[in-house]
Backbone as a ProteinNet text record, in pm:
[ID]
protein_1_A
[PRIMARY]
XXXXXXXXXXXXXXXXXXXXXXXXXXXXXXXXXXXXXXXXXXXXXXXXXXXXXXXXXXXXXXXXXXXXXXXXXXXXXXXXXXXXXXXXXXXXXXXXXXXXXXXXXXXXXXXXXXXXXXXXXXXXXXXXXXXXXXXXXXXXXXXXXXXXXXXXXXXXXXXXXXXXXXXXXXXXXXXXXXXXXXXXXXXXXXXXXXXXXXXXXXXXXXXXXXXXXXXXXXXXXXXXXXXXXXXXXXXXXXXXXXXXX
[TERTIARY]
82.5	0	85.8	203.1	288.8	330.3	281.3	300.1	341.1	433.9	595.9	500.9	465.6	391	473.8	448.3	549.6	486.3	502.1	464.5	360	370	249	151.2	149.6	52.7	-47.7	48.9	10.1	-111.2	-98.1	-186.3	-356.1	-353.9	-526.3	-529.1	-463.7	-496.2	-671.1	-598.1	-740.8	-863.3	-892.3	-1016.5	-1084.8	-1043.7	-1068.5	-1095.8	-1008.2	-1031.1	-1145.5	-1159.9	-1267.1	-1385.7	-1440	-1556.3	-1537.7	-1462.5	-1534.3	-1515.8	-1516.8	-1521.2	-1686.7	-1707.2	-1872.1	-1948.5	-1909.5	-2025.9	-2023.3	-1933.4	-1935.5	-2004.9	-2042.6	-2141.6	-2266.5	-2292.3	-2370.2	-2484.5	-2379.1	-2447.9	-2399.1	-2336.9	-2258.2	-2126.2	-2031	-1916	-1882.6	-1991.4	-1984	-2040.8	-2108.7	-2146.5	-1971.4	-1986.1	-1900.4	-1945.9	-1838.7	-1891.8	-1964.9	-1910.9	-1970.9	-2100.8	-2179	-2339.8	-2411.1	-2275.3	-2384.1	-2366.8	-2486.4	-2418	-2394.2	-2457.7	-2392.9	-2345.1	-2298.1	-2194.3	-2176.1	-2204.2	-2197.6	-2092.9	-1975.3	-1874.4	-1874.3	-1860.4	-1844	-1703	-1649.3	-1535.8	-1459.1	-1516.6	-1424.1	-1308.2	-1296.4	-1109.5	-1014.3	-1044.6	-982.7	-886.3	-809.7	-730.2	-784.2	-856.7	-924.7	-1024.7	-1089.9	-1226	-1154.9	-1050.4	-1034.7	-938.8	-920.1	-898.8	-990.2	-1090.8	-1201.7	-1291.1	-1308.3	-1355.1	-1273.2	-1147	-1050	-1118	-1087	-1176.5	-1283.1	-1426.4	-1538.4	-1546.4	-1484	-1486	-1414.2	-1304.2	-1235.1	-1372.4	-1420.1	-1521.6	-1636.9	-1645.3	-1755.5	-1903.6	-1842	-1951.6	-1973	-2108.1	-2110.4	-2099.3	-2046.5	-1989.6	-2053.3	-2115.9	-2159	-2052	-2020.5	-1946.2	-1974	-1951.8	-2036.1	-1879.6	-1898.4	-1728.1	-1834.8	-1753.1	-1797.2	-1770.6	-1972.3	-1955.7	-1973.4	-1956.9	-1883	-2017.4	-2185.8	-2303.7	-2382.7	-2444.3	-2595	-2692.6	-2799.3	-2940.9	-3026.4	-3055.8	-3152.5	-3303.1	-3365.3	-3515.5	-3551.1	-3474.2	-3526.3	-3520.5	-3407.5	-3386.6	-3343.7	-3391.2	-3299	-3259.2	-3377.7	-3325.6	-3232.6	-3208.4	-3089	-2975	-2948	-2868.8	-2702.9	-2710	-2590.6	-2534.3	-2680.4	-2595.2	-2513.1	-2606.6	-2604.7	-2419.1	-2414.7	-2286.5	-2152.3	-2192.2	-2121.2	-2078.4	-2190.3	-2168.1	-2118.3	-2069.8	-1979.2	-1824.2	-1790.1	-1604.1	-1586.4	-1456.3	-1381.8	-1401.6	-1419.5	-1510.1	-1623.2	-1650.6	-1837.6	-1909.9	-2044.3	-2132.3	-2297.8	-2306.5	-2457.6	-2559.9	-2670.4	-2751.5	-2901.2	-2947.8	-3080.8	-3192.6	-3270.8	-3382.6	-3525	-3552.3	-3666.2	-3628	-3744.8	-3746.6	-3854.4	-3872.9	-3984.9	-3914.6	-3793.1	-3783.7	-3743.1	-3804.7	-3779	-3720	-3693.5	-3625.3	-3496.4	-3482.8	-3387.7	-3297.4	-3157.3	-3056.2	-2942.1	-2868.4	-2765.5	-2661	-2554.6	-2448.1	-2312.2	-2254.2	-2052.6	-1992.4	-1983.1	-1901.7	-1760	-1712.6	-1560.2	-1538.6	-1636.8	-1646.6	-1675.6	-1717.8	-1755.8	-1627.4	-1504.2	-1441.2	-1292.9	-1267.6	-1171.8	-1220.4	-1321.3	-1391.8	-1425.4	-1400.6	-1381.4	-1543	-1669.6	-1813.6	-1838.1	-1965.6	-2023.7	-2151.5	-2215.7	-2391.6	-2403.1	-2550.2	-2581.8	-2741.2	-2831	-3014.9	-2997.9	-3152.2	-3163.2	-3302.1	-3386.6	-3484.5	-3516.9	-3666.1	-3722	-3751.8	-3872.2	-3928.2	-3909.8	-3782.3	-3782.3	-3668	-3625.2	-3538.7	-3620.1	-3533.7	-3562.8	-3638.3	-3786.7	-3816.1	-3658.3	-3575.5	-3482.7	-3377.4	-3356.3	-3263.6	-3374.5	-3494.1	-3597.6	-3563.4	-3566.2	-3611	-3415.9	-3351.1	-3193.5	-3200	-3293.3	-3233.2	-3305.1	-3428.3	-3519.2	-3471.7	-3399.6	-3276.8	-3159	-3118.7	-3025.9	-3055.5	-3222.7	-3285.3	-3337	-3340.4	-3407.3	-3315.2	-3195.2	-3087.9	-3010.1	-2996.4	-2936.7	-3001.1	-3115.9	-3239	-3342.5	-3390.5	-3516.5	-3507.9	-3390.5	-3333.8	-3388.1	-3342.5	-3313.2	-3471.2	-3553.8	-3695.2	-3786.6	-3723.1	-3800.3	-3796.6	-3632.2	-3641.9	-3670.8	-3730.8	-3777.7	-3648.9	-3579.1	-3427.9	-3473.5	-3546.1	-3605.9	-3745.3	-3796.4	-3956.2	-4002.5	-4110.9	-4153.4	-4213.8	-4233.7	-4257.4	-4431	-4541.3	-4647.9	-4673.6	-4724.9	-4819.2	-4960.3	-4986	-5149	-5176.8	-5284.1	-5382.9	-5520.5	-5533.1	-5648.6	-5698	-5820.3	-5916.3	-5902.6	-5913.5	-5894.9	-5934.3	-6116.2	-6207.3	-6184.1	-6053.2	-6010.4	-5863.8	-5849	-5707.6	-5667.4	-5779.5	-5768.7	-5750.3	-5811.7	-5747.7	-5589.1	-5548.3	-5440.6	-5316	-5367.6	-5300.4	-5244.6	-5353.1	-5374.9	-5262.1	-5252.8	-5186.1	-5080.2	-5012	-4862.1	-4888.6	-4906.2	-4902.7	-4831.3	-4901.7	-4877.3	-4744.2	-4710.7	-4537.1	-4514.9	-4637.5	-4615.3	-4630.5	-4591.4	-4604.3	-4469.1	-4444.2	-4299.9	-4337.3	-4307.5	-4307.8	-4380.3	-4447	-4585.2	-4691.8	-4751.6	-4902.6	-4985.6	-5010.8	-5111.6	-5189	-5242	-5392.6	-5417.5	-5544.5	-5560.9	-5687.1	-5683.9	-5858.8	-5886.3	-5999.3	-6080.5	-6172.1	-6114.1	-6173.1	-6355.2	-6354.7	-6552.5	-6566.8	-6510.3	-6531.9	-6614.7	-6735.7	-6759.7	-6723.6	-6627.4	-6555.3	-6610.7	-6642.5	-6614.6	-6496.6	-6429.2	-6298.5	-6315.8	-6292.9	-6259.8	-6119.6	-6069.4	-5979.2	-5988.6	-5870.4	-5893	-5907.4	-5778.8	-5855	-5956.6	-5943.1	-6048.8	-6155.7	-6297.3	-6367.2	-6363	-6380.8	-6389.2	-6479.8	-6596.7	-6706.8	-6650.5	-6568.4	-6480.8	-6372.7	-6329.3	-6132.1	-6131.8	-6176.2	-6136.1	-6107.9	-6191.8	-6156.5	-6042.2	-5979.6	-5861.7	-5773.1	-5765.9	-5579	-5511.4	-5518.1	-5423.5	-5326.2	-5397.9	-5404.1	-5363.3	-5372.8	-5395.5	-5219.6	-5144	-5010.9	-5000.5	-5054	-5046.4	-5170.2	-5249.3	-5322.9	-5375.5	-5291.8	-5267.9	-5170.4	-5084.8	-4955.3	-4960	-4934.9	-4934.3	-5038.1	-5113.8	-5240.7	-5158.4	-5281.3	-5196.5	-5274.4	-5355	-5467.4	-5559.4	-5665.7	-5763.3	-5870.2	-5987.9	-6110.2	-6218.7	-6224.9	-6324.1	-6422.3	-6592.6	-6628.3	-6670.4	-6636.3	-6682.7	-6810.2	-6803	-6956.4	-7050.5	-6976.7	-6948	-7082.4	-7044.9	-7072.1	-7000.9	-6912.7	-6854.9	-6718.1	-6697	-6619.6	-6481.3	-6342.3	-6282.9	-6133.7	-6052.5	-5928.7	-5789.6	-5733.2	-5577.7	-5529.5	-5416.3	-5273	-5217.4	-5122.4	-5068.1	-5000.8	-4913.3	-4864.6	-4959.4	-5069.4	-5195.3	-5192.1	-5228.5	-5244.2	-5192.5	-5042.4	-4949.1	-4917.8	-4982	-4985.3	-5134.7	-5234.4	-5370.9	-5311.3	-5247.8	-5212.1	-5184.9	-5128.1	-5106.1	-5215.5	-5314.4	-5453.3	-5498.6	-5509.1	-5609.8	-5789.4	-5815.9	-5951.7	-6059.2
-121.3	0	126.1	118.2	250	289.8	246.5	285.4	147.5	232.1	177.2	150.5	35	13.9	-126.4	-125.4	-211.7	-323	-462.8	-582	-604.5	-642.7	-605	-496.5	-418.1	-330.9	-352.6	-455	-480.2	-561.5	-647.9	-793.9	-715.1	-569.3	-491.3	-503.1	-484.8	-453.8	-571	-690.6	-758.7	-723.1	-625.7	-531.3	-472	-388.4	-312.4	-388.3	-498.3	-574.4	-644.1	-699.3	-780.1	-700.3	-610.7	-500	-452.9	-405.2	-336.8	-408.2	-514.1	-649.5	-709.6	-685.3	-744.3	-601.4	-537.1	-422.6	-369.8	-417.1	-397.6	-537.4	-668.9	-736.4	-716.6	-644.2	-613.1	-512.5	-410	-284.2	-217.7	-298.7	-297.9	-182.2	-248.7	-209	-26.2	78.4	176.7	205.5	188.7	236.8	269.5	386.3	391.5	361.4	351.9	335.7	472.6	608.3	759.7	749.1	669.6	739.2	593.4	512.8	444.4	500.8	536.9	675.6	557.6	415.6	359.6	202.7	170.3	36.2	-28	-149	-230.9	-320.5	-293.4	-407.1	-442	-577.4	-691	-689.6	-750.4	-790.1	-642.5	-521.8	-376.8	-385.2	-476.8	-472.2	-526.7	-636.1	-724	-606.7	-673.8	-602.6	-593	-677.5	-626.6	-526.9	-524.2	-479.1	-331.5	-326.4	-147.6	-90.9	-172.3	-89.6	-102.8	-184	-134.5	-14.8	10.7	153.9	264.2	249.3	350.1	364.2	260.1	259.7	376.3	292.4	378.6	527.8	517	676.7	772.8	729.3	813.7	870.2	762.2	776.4	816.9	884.3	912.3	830.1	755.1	686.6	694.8	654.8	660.1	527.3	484.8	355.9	326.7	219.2	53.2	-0.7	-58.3	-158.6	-255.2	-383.6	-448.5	-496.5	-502.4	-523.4	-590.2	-654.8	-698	-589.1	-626	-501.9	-558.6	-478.2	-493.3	-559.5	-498.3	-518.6	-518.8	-674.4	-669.4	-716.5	-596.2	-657.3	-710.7	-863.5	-919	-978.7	-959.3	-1031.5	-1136.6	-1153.9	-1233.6	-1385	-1453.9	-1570.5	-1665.6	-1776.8	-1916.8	-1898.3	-1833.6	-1818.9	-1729.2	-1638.6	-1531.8	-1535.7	-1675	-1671	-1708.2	-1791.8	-1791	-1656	-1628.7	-1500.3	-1407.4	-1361.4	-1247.6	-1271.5	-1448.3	-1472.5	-1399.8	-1400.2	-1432.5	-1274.2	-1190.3	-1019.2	-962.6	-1052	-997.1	-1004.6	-881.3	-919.2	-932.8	-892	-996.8	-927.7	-1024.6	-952.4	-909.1	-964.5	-917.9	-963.2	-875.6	-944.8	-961.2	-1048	-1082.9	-1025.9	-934.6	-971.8	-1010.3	-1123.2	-1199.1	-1120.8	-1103.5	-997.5	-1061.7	-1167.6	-1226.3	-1317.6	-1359.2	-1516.7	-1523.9	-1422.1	-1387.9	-1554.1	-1548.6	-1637	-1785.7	-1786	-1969.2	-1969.5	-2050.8	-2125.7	-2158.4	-2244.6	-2292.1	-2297.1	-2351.2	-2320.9	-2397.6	-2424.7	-2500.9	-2375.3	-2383.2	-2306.1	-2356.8	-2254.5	-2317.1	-2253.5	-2338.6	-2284.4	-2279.7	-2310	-2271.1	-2129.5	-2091.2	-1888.6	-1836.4	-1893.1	-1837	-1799.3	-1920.6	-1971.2	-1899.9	-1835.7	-1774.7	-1669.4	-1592.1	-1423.4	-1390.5	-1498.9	-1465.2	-1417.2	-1468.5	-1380.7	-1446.8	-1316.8	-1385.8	-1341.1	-1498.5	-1489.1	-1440.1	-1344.9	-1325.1	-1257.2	-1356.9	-1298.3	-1220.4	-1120.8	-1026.7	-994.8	-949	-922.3	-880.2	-836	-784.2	-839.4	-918.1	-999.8	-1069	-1147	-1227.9	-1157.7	-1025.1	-953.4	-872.5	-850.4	-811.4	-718.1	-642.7	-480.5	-405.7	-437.1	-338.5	-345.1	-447.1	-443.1	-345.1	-363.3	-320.3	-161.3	-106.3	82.2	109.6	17.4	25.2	116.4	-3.3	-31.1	112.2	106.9	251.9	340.2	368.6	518.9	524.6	438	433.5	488.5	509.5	548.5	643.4	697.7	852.1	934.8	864.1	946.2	1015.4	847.1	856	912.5	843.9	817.7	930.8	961.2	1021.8	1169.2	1251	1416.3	1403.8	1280	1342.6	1333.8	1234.6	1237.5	1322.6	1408.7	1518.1	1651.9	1639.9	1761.4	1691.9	1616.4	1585.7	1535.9	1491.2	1481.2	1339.4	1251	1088.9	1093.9	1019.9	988.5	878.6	782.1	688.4	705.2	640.3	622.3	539.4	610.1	526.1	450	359.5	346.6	365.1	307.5	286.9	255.8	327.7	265.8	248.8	165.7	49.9	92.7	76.5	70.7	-91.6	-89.7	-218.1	-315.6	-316	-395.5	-402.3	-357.3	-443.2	-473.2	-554.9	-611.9	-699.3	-754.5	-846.8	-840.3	-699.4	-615.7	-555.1	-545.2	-515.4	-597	-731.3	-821.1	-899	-900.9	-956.2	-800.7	-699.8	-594.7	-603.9	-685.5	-714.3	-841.4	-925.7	-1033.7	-1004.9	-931.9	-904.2	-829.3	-774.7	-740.9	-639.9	-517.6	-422.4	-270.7	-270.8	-179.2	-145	32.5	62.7	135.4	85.7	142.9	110.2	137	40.2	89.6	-21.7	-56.1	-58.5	65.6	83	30.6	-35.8	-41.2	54.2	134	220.8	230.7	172.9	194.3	323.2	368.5	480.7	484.7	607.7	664.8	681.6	698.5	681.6	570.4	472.3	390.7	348.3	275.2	223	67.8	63.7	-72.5	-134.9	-235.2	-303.1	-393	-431.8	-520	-621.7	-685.4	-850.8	-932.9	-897.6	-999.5	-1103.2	-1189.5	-1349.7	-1345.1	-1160.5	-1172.2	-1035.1	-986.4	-863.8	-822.4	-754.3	-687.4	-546.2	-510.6	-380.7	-335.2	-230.3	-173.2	-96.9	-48.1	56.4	81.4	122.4	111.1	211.7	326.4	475.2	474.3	374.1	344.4	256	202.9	147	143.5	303.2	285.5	324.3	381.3	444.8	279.5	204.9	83	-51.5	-39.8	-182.2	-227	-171.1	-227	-328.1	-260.4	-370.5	-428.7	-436.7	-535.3	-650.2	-597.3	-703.6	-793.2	-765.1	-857.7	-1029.6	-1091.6	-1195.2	-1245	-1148.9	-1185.5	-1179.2	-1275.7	-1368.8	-1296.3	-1248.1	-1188.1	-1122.5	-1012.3	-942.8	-954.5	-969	-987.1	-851.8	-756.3	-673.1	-688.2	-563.4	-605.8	-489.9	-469.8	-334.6	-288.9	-141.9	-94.1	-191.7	-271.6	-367	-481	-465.4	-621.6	-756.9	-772.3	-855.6	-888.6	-1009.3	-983.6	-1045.2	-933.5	-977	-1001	-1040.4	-1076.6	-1047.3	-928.7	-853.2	-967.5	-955.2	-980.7	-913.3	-963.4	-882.9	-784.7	-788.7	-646.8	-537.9	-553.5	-447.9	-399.8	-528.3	-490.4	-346.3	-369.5	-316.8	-180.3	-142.1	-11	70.9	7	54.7	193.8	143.9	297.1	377.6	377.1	512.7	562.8	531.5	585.5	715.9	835.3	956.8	932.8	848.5	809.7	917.6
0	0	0	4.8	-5.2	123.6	227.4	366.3	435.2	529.3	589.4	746.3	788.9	964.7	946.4	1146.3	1205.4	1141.9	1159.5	1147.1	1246.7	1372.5	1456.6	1454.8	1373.4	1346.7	1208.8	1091.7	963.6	1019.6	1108.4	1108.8	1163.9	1202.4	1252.2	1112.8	998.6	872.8	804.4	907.4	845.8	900.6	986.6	1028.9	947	859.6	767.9	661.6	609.3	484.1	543.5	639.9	651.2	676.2	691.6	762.1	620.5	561.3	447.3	328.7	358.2	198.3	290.9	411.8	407	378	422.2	381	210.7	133.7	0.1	-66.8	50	-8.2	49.3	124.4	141.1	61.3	69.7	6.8	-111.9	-227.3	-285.4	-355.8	-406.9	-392.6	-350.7	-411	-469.8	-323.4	-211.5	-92.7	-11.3	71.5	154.7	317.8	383	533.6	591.2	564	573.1	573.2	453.2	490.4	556.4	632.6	723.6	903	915.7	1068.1	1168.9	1197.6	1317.1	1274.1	1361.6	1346.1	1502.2	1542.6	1671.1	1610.4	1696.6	1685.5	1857.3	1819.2	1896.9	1952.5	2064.3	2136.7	2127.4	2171.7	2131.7	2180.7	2283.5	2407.4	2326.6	2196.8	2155.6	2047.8	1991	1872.8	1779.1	1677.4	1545.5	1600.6	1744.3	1769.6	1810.3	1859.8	1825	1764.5	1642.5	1505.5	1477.5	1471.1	1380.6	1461.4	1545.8	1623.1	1582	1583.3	1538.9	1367.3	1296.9	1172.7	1135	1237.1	1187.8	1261.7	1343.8	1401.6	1280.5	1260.2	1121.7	981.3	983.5	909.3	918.9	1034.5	1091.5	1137	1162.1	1213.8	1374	1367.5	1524.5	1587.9	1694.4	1735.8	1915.1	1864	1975.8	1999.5	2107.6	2123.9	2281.1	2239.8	2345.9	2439.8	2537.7	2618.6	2772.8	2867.8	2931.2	3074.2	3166.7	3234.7	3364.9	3463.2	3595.3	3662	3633.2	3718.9	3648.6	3640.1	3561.4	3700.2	3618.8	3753.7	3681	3690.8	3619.8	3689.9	3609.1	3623.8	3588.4	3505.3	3365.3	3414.5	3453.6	3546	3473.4	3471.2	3392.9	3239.5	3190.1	3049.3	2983	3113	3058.8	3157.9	3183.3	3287.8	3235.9	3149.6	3076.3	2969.6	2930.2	2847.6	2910.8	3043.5	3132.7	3176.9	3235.4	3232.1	3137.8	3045.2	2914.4	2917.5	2915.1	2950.4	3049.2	3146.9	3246.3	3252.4	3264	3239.9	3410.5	3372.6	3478.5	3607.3	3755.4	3830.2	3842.9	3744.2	3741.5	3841.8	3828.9	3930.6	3903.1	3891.2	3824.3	3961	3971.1	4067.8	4004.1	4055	4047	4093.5	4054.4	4110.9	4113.9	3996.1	3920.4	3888.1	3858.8	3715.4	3594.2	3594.8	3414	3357.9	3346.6	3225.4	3283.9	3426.7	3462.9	3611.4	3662.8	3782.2	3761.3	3677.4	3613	3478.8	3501.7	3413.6	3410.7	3313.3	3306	3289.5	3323.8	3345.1	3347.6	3220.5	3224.5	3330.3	3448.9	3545.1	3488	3388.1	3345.2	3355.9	3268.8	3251.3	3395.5	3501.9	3658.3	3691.7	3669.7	3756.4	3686.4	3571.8	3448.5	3481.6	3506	3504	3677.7	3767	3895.4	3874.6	3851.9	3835.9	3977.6	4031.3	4130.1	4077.8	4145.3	4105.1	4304.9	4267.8	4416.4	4380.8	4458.9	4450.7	4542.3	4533.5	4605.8	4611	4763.1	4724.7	4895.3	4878.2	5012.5	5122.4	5051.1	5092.7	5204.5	5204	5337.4	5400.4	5415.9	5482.7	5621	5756.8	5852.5	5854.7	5951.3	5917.6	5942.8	6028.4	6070.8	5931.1	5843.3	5703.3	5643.5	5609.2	5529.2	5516.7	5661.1	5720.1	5659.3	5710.3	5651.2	5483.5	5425.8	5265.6	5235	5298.4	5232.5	5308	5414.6	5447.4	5369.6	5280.9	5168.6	5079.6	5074.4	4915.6	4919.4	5061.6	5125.7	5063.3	5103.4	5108.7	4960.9	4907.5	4781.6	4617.3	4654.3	4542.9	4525.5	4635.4	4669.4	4638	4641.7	4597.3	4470.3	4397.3	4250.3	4152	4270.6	4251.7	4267.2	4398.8	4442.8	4354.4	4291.9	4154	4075.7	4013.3	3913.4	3832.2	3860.9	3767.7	3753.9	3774.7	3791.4	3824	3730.6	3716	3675.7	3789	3708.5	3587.3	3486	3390.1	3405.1	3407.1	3409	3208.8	3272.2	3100.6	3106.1	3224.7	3222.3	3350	3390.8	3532	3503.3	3622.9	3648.4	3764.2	3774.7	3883.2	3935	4080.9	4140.1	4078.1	4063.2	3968.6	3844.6	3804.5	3652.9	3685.5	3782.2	3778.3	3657.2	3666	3511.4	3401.6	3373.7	3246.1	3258.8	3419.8	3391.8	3358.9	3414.7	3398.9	3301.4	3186.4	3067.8	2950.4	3021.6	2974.7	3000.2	3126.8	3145.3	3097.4	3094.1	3006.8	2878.7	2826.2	2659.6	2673	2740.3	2764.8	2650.7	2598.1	2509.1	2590.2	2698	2760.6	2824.4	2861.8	2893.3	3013.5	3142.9	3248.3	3295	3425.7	3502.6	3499.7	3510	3515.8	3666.9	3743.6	3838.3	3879.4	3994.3	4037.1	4114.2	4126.6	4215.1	4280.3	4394.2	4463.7	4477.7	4461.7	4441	4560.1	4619.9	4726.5	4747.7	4626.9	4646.6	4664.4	4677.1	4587.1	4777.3	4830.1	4963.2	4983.4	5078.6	5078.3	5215.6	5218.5	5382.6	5354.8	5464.8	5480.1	5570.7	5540.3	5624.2	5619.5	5725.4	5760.2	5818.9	5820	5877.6	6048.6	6070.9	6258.8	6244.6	6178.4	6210.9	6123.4	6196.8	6051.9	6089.9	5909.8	5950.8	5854.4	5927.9	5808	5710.1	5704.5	5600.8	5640.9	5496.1	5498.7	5550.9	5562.3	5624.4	5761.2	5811	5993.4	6032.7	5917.2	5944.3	5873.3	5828.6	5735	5825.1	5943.8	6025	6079.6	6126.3	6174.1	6146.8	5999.9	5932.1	5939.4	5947.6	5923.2	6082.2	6238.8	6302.9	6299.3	6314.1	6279.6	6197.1	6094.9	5989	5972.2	6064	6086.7	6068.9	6005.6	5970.4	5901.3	5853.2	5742.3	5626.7	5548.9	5466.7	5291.6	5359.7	5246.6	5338.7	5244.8	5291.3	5196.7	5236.8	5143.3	5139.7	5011.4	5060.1	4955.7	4989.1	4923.8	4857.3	4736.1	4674.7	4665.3	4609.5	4550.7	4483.2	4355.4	4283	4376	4514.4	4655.4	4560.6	4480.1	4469.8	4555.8	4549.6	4668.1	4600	4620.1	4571.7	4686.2	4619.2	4735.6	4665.3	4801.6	4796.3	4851.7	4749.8	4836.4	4892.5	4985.2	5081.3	5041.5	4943.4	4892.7	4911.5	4874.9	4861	4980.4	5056.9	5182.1	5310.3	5253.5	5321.4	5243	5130.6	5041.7	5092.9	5133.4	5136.9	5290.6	5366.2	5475.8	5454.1	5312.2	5280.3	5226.6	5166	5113.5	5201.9	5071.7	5165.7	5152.9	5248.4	5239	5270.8
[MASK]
+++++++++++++++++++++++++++++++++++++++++++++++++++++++++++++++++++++++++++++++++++++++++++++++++++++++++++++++++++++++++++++++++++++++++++++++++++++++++++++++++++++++++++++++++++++++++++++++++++++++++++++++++++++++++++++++++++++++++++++++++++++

């Protein structure tokens, strides 16, 4: 080519020959890389993978590159459990959150055990009240400023009235929605409540209350305007105190 490079520098040369001998079968010969604005290269840490970044940046392109990262938080569960692996460089740390996609998984502990990864679940649920008031003074602290200016916002898609949980459900089902999906009991709405130790003629006489008295209830049964009678889970349960009834 007319130009004098070391020997270890000739051998990135097959980056370029190879990336732009596929994109000239692609899009044929007479296309340049310039009017394609982005490009995802794979393995960017490796040597062909950043000459070829060095590459498309020259050319203006705008540049992806997938490299392995320090913290994935997943939901997803057995079925993304090897990939998730696979996306962690060295030291990584997988945290488990969910299982959308299963229980279970087969796994190359070779790559655990070469990338030093640690798998580690995480969740509320069966943690102390005193870890619990811990984790949410972490989030007072850390989290909660940047909510209060508005610098972070949930993202709603859609809310539901209690009496269509089912519609909401059948709406996360379908998994075409970005951000959450609400239930919201409605204050007109005239409720009586029944618990397994207590009754109560209306929720208004016991939101102040319901967190001890509900202690180890397992569910709550009320019965709407509706008089159908339907049944919270406890999550609900433990959200209804905050209600301005």
């Amino acid at each position: 080519m007319g130009i004098e490079i070391e020997l270890q520098e000739e051998v990135d040369i097959l980056a370029y020959y190879t990336l732009s001998g596929e994109l000239k079968y692609q899009f044929g010969s007479g296309r340049l890389w310039r009017f394609l604005p982005t490009r995802l290269i794979h393995g960017g840490s490796s040597g062909i993978g950043t000459f070829a970044i060095q590459i498309a940046k020259y050319l203006g392109i705008k540049v992806f590159v997938t490299a392995g990262v320090d913290v994935i938080r997943d939901n997803i569960g057995g079925s993304y459990l090897q990939r998730n692996l696979n996306n962690l460089g060295v030291d990584g740390r997988l945290f488990i959150i969910g299982f959308q996609g299963g229980i279970a998984a087969e796994v190359n502990l070779q790559a655990v055990l070469a990338r030093r990864l640690t798998i580690q679940a995480t969740g509320l649920r069966n943690r102390s009240l005193a870890k619990k008031a811990e984790i949410v003074s972490e989030v007072e602290k850390n989290v909660w400023p940047a909510v209060a200016a508005g610098k972070v916002k949930p993202m709603i898609y859609k809310t539901f009235p209690l009496c269509e949980a089912a519609e909401a459900h059948r709406l996360m089902e379908a998994s075409t929605h970005i951000g959450k999906i609400l239930l919201l009991p409605l204050h007109l709405w005239r409720l009586r409540s029944y618990s397994r130790r207590s009754q109560f003629k209306n929720i208004c006489n016991f939101c102040d209350s319901l967190h001890g008295c509900c202690t180890g209830v397992a569910c709550l049964f009320y019965i709407s305007c509706s008089t159908r009678l339907d049944l919270l889970p406890r999550e609900i349960i433990l959200s209804i105190g905050s209600l301005k009834c």
